[in-house]
C-alpha positions in Angstrom: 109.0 136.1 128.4 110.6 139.3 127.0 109.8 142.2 128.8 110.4 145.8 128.4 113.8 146.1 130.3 115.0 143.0 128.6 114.4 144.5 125.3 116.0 147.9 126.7 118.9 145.9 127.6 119.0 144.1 123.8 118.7 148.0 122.1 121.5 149.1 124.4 124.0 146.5 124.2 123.7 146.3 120.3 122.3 149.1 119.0 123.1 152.3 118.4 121.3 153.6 121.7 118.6 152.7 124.1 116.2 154.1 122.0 117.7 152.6 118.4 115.0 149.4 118.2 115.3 149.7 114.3 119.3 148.2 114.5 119.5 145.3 112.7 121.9 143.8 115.5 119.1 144.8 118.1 116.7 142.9 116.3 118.6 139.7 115.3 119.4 139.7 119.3 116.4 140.0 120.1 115.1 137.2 117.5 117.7 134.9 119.2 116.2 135.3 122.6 112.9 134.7 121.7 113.8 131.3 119.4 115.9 129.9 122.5 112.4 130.4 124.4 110.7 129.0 122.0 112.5 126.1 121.5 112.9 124.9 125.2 109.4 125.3 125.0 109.0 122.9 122.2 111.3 120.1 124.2 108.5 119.8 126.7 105.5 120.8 124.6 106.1 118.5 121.3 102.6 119.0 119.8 102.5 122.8 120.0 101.9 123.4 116.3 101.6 127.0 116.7 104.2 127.6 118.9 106.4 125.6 116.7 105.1 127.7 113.3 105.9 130.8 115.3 109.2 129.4 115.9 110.0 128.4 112.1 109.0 132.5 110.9 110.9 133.9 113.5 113.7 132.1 112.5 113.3 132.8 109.1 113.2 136.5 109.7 116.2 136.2 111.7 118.1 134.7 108.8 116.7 137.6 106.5 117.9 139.6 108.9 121.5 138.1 109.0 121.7 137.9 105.0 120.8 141.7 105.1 123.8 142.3 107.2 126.0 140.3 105.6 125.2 142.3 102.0 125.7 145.6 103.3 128.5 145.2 106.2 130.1 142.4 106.6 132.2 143.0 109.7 128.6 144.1 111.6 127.7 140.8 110.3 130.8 138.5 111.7 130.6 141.3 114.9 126.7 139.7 115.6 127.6 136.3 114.9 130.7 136.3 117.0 128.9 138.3 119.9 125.8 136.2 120.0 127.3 132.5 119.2 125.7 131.9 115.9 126.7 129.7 113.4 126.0 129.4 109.8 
């Protein structure tokens, strides 16, 4: 599902540097990928309850995430949102 070059990849397009997995851009990226998974997952597996749990705290911590950025730097924040097709 997400292996190591695709997370290289993530921490090089939007953080700081290959090695920067702490970005908060990195990470909501990253969060993105795995809820798309997740939920084309859920379209053909409807009673995956843990799957679908995993799905609803991973989303949650993307939205932390988001809020974070938003508080401390907003154009980072609209940057993300813009680059990764998110709405609000």
């Amino acid at each position: 599902m997400l292996s190591s070059e695709k997370k290289l990849e993530f921490f090089e397009k939007y953080g700081k540097s290959a090695v920067d997995t702490g970005s908060s851009e990195a990470q909501v990226a990253m969060f993105s990928f795995r809820i798309s998974a997740l939920t084309d997952h859920l379209k053909t597996n409807k009673k995956d309850f843990s799957t679908q749990r995993a799905l609803i705290t991973l989303v949650g911590k993307r939205r932390s995430l988001l809020d974070y950025l938003k508080k401390k730097d907003i154009n980072r924040y609209r940057a993300i949102i813009k680059d990764l097709n998110l709405r609000r």
